[in-house]
C-alpha positions as CSV (number, residue, x, y, z in Angstrom):
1,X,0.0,0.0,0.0
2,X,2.9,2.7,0.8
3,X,4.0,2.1,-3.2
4,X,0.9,2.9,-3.8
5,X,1.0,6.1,-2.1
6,X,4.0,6.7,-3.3
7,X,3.1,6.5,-7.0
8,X,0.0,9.0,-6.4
9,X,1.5,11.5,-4.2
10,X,4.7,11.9,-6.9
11,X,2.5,11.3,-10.3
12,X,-0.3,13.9,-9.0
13,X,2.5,16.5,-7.6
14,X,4.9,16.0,-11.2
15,X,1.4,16.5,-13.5
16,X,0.5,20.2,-11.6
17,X,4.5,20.7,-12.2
18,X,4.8,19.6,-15.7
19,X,1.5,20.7,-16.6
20,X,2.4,24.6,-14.7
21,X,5.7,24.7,-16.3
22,X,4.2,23.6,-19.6
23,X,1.1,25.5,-20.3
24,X,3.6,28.6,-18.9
25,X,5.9,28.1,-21.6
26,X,3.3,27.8,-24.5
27,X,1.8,31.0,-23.6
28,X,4.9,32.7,-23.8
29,X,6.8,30.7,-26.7
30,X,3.3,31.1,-29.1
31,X,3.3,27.4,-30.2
32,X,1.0,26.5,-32.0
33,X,-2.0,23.1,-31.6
34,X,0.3,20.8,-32.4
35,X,3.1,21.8,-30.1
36,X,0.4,22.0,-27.6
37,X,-1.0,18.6,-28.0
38,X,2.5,17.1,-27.5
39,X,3.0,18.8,-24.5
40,X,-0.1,17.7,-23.3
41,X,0.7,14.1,-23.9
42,X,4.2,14.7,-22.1
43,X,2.7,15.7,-19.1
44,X,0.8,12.7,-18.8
45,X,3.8,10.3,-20.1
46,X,6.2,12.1,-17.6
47,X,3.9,12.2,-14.3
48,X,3.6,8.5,-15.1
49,X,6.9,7.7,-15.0
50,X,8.0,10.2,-11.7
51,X,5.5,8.0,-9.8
52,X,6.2,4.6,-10.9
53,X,9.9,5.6,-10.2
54,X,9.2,6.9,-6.9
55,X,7.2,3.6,-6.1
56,X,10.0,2.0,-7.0
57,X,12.6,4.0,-5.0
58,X,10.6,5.0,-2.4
59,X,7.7,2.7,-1.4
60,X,9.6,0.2,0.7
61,X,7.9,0.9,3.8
């Protein structure tokens, strides 16, 4: 249950960082829908993988 906790507490808390840092930097860079749709997609891809990682490094308790 605690890598379970892990992986929500760190994918939750990475996709309001990404997703912050992302949306930030396509309002001031002017991409266009395309760009955006990736980014989108990243965010998701890349909170994924910060929480199975910290499952995996932190959830041995």
């Amino acid at each position: 249950m605690a890598r379970f906790g892990c992986f929500l507490f760190a994918s939750s808390g990475a996709y309001v960082a990404l997703a912050t840092v992302f949306r930030l930097y396509c309002l001031v860079g002017g991409h266009n829908m395309m760009e955006a749709l990736y980014g989108g997609f990243a965010t998701y891809v890349l909170a994924l993988a910060a929480g199975v990682e910290a499952a995996f490094f932190m959830g041995d308790g």
